[in-house]
Each structure stands twice: as structure tokens, then as C-alpha cells.
C-alpha positions in Angstrom: -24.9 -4.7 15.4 -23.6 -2.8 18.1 -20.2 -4.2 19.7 -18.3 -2.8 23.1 -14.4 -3.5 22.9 -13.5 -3.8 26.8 -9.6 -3.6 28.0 -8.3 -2.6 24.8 -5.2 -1.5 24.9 -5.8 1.3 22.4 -2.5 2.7 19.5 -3.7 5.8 18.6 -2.1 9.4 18.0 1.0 8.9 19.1 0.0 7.5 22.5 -0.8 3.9 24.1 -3.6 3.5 26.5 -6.2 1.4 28.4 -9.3 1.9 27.1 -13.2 0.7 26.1 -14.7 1.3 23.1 -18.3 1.4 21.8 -19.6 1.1 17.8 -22.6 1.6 17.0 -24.4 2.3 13.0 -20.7 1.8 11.6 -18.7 4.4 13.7 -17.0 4.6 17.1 -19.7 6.2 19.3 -17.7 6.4 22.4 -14.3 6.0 23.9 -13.5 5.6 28.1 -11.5 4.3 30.6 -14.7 2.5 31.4 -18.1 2.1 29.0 -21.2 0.0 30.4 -23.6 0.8 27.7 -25.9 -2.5 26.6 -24.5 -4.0 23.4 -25.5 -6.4 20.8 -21.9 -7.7 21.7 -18.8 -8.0 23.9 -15.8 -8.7 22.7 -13.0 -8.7 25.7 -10.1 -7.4 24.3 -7.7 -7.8 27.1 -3.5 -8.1 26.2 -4.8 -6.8 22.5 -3.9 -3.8 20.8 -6.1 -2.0 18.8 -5.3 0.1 16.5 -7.1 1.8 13.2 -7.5 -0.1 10.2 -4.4 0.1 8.2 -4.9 2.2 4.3 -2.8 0.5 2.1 -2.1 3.3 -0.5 -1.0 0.8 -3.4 -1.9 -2.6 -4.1 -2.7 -4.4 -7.4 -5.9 -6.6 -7.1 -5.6 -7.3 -11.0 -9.3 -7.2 -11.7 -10.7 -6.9 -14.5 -8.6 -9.2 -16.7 -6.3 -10.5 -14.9 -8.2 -12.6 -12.8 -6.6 -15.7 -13.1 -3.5 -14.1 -10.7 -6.0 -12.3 -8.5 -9.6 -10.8 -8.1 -11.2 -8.1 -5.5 -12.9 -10.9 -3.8 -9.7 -12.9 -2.5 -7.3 -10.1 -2.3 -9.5 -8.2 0.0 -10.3 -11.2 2.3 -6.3 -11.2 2.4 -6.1 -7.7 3.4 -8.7 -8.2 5.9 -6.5 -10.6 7.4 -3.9 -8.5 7.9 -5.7 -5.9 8.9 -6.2 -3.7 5.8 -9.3 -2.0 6.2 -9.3 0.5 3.0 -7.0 -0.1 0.0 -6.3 2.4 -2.8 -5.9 0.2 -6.2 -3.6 0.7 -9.7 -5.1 1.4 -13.2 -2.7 -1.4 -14.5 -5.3 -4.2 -15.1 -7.4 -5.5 -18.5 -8.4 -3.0 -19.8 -6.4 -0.2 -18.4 -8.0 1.8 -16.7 -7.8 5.2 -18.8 -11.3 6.5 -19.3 -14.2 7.4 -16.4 -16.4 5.0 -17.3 -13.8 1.7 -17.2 -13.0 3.3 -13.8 -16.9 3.6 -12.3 -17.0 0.1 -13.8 -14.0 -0.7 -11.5 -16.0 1.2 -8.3 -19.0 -1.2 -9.3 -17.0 -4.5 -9.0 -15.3 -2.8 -5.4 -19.4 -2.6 -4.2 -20.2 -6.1 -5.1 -17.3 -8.2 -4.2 -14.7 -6.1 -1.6 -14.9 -7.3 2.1 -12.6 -4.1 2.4 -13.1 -0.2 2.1 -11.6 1.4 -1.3 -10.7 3.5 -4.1 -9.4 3.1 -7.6 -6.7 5.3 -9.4 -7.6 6.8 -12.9 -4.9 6.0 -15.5 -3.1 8.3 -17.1 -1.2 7.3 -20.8 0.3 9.8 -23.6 -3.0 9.9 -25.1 -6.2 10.4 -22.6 -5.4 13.8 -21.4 -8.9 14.9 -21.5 -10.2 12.0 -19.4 -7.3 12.5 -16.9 -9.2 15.8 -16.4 -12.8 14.9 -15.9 -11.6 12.6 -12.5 -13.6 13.6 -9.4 -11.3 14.6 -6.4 -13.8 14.0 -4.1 -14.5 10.3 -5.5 -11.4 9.4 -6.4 -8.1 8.2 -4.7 -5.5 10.1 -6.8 -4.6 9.6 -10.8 -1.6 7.5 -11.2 1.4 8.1 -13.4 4.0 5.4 -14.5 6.7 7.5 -15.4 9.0 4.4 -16.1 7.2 1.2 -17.1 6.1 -1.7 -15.0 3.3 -4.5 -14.9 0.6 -3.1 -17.9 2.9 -0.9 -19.9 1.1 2.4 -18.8 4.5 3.8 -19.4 3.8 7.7 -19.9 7.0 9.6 -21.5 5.8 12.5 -23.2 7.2 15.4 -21.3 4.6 18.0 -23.1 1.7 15.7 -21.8 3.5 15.4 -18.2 3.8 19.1 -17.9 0.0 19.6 -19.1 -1.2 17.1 -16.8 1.0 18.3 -13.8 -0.3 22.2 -14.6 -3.6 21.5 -14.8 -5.3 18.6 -12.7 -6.7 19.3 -9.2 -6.2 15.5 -8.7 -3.4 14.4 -5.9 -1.0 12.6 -9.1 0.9 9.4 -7.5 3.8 8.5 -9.7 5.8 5.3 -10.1 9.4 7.2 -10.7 11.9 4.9 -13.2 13.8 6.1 -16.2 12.7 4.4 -19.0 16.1 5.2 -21.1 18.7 4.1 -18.6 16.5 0.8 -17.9 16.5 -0.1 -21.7 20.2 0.7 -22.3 21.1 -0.8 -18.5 19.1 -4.1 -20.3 20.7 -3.8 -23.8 24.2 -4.4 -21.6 23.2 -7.4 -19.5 22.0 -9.1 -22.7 25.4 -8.4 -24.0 26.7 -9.9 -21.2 24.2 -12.9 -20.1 22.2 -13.4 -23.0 19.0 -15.0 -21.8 20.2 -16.2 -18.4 20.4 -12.6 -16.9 21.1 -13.5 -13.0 18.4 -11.6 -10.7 21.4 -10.2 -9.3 21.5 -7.8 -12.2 17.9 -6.7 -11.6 19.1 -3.8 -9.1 22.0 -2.5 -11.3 19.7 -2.8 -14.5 17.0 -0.7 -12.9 19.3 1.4 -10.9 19.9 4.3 -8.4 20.2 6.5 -11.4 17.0 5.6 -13.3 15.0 6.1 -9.9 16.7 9.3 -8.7 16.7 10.9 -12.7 12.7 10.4 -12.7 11.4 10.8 -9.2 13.5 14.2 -9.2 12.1 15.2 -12.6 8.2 14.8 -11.2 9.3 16.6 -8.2 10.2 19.4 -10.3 7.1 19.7 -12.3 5.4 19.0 -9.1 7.3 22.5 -7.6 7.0 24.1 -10.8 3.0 24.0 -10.9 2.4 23.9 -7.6 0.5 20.1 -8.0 -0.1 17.8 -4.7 2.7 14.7 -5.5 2.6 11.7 -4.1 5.9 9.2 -4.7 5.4 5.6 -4.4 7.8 3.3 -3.4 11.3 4.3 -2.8 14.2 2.2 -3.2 17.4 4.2 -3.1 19.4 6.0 -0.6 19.9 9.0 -3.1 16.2 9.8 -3.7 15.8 10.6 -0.2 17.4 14.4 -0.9 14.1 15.0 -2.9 12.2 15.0 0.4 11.9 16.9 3.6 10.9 16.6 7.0 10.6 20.4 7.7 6.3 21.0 7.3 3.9 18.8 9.3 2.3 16.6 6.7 -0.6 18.1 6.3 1.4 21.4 4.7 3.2 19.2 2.7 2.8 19.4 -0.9 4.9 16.9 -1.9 5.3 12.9 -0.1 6.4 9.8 -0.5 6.0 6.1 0.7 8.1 3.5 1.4 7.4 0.0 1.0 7.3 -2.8 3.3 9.5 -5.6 1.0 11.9 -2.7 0.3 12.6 -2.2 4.2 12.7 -5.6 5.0 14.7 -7.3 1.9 18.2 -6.1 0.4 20.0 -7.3 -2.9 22.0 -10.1 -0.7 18.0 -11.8 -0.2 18.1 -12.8 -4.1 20.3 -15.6 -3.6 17.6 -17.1 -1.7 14.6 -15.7 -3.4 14.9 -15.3 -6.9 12.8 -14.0 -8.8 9.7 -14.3 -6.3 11.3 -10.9 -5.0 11.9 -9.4 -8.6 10.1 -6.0 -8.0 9.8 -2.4 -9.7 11.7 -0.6 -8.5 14.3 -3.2 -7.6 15.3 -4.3 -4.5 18.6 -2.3 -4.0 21.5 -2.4 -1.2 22.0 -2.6 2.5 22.7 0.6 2.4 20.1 2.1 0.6 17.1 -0.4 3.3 19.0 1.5 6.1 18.8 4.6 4.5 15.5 4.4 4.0 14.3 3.1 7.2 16.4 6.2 8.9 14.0 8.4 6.7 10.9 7.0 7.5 11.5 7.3 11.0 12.8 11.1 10.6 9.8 11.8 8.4 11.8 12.4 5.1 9.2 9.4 4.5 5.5 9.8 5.2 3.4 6.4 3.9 4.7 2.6 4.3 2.3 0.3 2.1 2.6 -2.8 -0.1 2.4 -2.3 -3.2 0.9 -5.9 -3.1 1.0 -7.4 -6.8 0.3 -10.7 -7.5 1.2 -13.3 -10.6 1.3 -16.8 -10.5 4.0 -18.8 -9.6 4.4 -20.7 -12.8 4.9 -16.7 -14.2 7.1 -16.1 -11.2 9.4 -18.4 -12.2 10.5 -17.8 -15.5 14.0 -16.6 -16.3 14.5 -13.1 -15.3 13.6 -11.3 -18.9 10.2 -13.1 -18.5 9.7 -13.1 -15.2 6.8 -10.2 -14.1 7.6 -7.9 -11.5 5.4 -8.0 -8.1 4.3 -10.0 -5.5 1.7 -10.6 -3.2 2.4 -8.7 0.2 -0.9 -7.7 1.6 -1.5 -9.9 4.5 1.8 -9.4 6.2 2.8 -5.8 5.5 1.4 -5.3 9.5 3.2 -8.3 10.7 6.9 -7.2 9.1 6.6 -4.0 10.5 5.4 -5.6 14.1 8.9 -7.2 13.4 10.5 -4.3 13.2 8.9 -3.5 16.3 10.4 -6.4 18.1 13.8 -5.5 17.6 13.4 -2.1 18.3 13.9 -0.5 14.9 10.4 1.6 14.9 7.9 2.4 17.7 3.9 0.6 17.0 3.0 4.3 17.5 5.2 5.2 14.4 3.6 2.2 12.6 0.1 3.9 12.8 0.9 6.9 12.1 2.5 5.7 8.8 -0.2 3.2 7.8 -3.1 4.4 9.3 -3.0 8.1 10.0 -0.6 9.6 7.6 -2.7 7.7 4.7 -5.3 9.5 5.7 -3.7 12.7 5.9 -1.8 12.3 2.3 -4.7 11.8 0.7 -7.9 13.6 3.0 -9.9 10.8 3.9 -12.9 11.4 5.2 -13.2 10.0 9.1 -11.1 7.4 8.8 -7.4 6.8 9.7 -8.0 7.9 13.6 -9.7 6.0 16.5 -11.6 9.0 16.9 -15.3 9.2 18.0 -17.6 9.8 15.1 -15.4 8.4 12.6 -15.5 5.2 11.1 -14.9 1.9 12.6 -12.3 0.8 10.9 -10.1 -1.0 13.8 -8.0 -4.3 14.1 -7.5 -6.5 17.2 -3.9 -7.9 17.2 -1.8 -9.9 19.9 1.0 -8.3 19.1 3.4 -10.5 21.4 2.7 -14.0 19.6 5.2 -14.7 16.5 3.9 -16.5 13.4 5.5 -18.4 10.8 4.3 -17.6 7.6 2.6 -20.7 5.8 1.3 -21.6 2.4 -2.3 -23.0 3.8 -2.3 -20.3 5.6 -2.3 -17.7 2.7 -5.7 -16.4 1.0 -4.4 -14.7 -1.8 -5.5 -16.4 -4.7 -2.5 -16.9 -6.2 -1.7 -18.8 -3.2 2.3 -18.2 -2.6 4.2 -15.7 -0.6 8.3 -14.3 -0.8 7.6 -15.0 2.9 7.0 -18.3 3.4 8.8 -19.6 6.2 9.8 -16.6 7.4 9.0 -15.7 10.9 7.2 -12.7 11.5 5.6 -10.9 14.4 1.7 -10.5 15.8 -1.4 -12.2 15.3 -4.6 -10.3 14.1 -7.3 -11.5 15.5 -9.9 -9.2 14.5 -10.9 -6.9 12.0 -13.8 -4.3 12.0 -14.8 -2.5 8.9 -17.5 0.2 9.4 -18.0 -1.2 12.8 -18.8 -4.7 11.3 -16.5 -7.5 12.3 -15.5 -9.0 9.1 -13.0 -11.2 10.5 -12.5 -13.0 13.6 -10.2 -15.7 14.7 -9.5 -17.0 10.8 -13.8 -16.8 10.2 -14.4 -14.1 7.4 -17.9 -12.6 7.7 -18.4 -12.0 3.7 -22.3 -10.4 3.8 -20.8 -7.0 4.7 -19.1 -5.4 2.0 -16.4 -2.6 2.2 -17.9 1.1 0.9 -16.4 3.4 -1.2 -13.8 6.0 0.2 -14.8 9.8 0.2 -11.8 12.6 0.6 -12.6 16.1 1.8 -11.2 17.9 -0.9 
């Protein structure tokens, strides 16, 4: 089906404009002030903004084997919602994901069941070096280190296997950066202290500034030592932010980093009210450190925001703090905390897509996607940008259906979403015949 988008008011490249748009076969075909080609449908877009399908660079879908917290299906529909048109998903599920053929089998359950675009990180352990190797750049999002341990125990501390890995792959390696060491003796002491009734409180100071900083620093270094494309995920401290620069245009650099929405928007005074339901790795830290890293992103020190959306139950959610799992489901309001942001004048929208939109593309060469840019895909949400929302339990379609967010008020409305120039959402209606495809990188 063809569509023309009339009186959008178009995000896009660091400018805002009026604008018509016309898709045809899956891409944008044409973009002008004024477009009176035929179509199989109009959509009036006037006091929207359209922007390009957000790439979340990091969510957790938990499929296979995990499926009773989450599943491809649901967890796409949510990102649809929220505008997430392409998602880039963890090896951490059941089984990990640590040889090529668990991970085609992952690509195979994407084709059948995702509403959204996608790609699936090989795993990397102490052990499957050789697999590690084999992964197609051209096929495959990135290969994905845990250099510090979090949801799936893919914990990978051999420093003979980091370096090997780091020398030899032509993969882009992301890393979640936490040192295991200081975590275990940081825990050792609150169990001294506590017992079993360690407050979440202690969560930031157990998994602190100095187990992020000694790790993310150390893959930094193997990353400048070998010359290897790193990507950092989610930054929570103040002090990592010397590890990056802002001096090279993005596409020179050879070493980023992302931020996350829940570690911009929350600080350690929000556990008092939260709990464990924002128990995260890395930890929620200080004031200082959200300011920190909110002055980063906007100076470029910071190149991705995402999610890092990871859902459990809330039955596992609320456990006492030892067994409580780390993660929680952000996908469908990542957009809508950042249009927040927006609101009170913290961050431009035209910041906001080049972080979520453009620079994911950029960080990771994604083909035609990214941009509103004739000939590349339509990937493209509709949002009313002015209208606030509170955020609602019936409202949610994750399938673990709860949210650190409910209640809270947030900003914009998506109204529609285009993937590959079909509208796969509209208005709260999910179209689910037309499945996401498989992301391709020019590498």
C-alpha cells in the first residue's frame, strides 16, 4: 500500500520543517513542501511530528526461555507503541546465545513473530572464542560482552580471552562494563551489615562508581590498544564520562557510548519510592552523576540513548533485594521521557533524533534507515508531541504487564507507526500481518 503523509511537521537532521511525504514498496519515495501523487491512502498529519523510527540499541525480549517474563511477539507490539521501529536484542536468554546456530535460530523466531525491524547480538563467554569469530558483520548487530555479570550470568573475566577477542574480531563488540571483584566484596560487606534485608539503598554503593569506571576504562583500553570498534552500553557515573570524547564526528569515532533513558530520568533519592522495580545493572547512582550524564549527552561525550528494556515479573520484582533480578520493562516510554525532557527544556526533539534514531544508525552502519531520507526505509512515527499522558497499567502491552512508571506523567502521544512503509500501528490498533525484517549494516 502506498500512503501520502500531508502537513507533517517533519524532525529530521537537525532541522524542523513543514513537509509531505510519499511511501511507496516500503521506502520514502518522495519528500516536498507539497506532493499530489494518487495514493492508496492519506493520512493528514497536521500538528504531528514525524520523526524516524527510533533504534533501540539494547533491549532484552527474553525469548527463547524465558518466555514467561516476555516474548518477541508482545515486546515488539510495545515498542511499536512507542515508536521503536528496529531493536537490537541481548544474548542473555535460554539458552544463551553462544554459538551461530542458537543465534540464526533467534533471527528465525524475529521473522515469524516481530511486528518490529531487528538484530540479535552473538554471545561471547570464556569458552566460545571460535564461535565469536565466525559472526557475520554484515548480518549481525554487534557481539556483546558482559564484562561484569548481570541477568544470565554471561559474565566473561578471562583477560587472555578479552584481549584475543578484542585483537581479532571485525565485529562492532558492545560491552556491559562492571567489575565483578569490587561488586562481590562491595556484597560480602552489606551482608555483614544487613544480612538478608539489604535496603535497595545499598544497590548504588554495592555496584559502584568504582566497579563501573575500573571496567568500562579497561575495555577502552583494549579497545585503543587493538584498534577494535567499542561500543559502551549504559552509563551511570559521573566519572566514566572522562573515557569519552566529543572531539571526532561520530562517524570517525572508534569508540561510543549510550546512555540510558531510566538512568537520566531516575537518581538514588527515587528508591524510596520505587524499590526494587528500579533495581537495575548498572545501578541507579546520584543526582550528580543523572546531571552529569545528561550534560554529556548533550555535548556529545554521549552518542546513543536507548532502553535497555528488560522485563521480569512482578512477583520476581519484588523479592528482597539479594533475589530480586535486575531490569525492567522500559520500551514503550523511552520516547515519551525524553519528550519530557523536551518539555522542560533540558534537550532539543532535534537532539532526541539524532540520538535515537540517527546516531544508532551511524554507531552501528545501518543500512537506509535512521534518516527520513528518500530511498530509505520507511521507518517513521507520528506523535502529538504537545498532549501529556499518564502512564497506566491497562494501558501497558508488555507482557509482563507492569511499568517503574506507572503513574507518572509523561509527555507525547504516538499515534502512528510505519515500519517499511506499512502502518503497523494506528491510534492503539496494531496491524500484526506485517512483520518487521531483519537489519542489514554496510560493513
Amino acid at each position: 500500500m502506498s500512503f501520502l503523509i500531508k502537513n507533517a511537521t517533519i524532525v529530521n537532521e537537525g532541522k524542523t520543517f513543514l513537509s509531505d511525504i510519499y511511501l511507496e514498496n516500503g521506502l520514502i519515495k518522495e519528500i516536498s513542501h507539497e506532493i499530489n501523487i494518487v495514493a492508496d491512502k492519506v493520512l493528514d498529519a497536521t500538528g504531528l511530528h514525524l520523526l524516524p523510527g527510533i533504534i533501540d540499541d539494547q533491549v532484552h525480549f527474553r525469548e527463547p526461555g524465558l518466555t514467561h517474563k516476555a516474548d518477541i511477539s508482545s515486546e515488539s507490539r510495545a515498542a511499536i507503541s512507542g515508536g521503536v521501529t528496529s531493536f537490537m536484542e541481548m544474548p542473555n536468554t535460554k539458552p544463551q546465545t553462544l554459538t551461530q546456530k542458537l543465534l540464526e535460530e533467534k533471527f528465525k523466531i524475529g521473522d515469524e513473530k516481530s511486528l518490529a525491524n531487528f538484530t540479535f547480538f552473538m554471545g561471547v563467554s570464556n569458552n566460545n572464542l571460535e564461535e565469536v569469530l565466525k559472526t557475520d558483520t554484515k548480518n549481525v548487530g554487534a557481539i556483546k560482552i558482559f564484562m561484569g555479570s548481570s541477568t544470565g550470568d554471561m559474565l566473561v573475566d578471562d583477560k587472555k580471552i578479552l584481549n584475543e577477542i578484542f585483537k581479532k574480531t571485525k565485529c562492532l563488540i558492545a560491552v556491559h562494563c562492571e567489575d565483578e571483584t569490587i561488586i562481590e566484596n562491595n556484597t560480602k560487606k552489606a551482608i555483614s551489615k544487613f544480612g538478608d534485608n539489604i535496603p535497595i539503598n545499598q544497590h548504588p554503593i554495592i555496584r559502584s562508581e568504582e566497579a563501573c569506571y575500573k571496567s568500562s576504562s579497561y575495555a577502552v583500553e583494549l579497545a585503543k590498544k587493538y584498534g577494535t570498534r567499542l561500543h559502551v552500553f549504559h552509563l551511570s557515573t559521573a566519572k566514566e564520562l572522562s573515557l569519552f570524547s566529543n572531539k571526532k564526528d561520530i562517524k570517525d569515532k572508534k569508540i561510543t557510548s549510550e546512555v540510558c533513558v531510566h538512568h537520566l530520568y531516575f537518581d538514588s533519592s527515587s528508591y524510596d519510592s520505587k524499590g526494587t522495580l528500579i533495581k537495575w545493572n548498572p545501578a541507579i547512582k546520584t543526582t550528580n552523576d543523572r546531571e552529569n550524564l545528561f550534560k554529556a549527552l548533550i555535548d556529545d561525550r554521549i552518542d546513543v540513548i536507548a532502553t535497555d528494556h528488560a522485563p521480569h515479573t512482578i512477583e520476581e520484582k519484588q523479592n528482597k533485594y539479594l533475589n530480586a533480578p535486575s531490569g525492567g520493562p522500559l520500551v514503550q516510554h523511552g520516547l515519551n521521557i525524553m519528550l519530557k525532557f523536551v518539555e522542560n527544556k533540558k534537550i532539543t526533539i532535534e537532539k532526541i533524533v539524532e540520538k535515537m534514531c540517527h546516531n544508532p544508525a551511524i554507531c552501528f552502519k545501518i543500512s537506509n534507515r535512521g534518516f527520513i531520507r528518500e530511498n530509505y526505509f520507511a521507518d517513521l512515527v507520528l506523535v502529538d508531541i504537545a498532549k501529556k499522558i499518564i502512564v497506566k497499567k491497562e494501558d501497558l502491552h508488555y507482557k509482563c504487564k507492569w511499568s517503574p512508571l506507572e503513574g507518572e506523567s509523561l509527555q507525547g502521544e504516538i499515534k502512528h507507526t510505519f515500519v517499511n512503509g506499512n502502518l503497523v500501528y494506528s491510534n492503539g490498533i496494531f496491524d500484526s500481518t506485517k512483520k518487521g525484517m531483519r537489519l542489514a549494516f554496510n560493513r
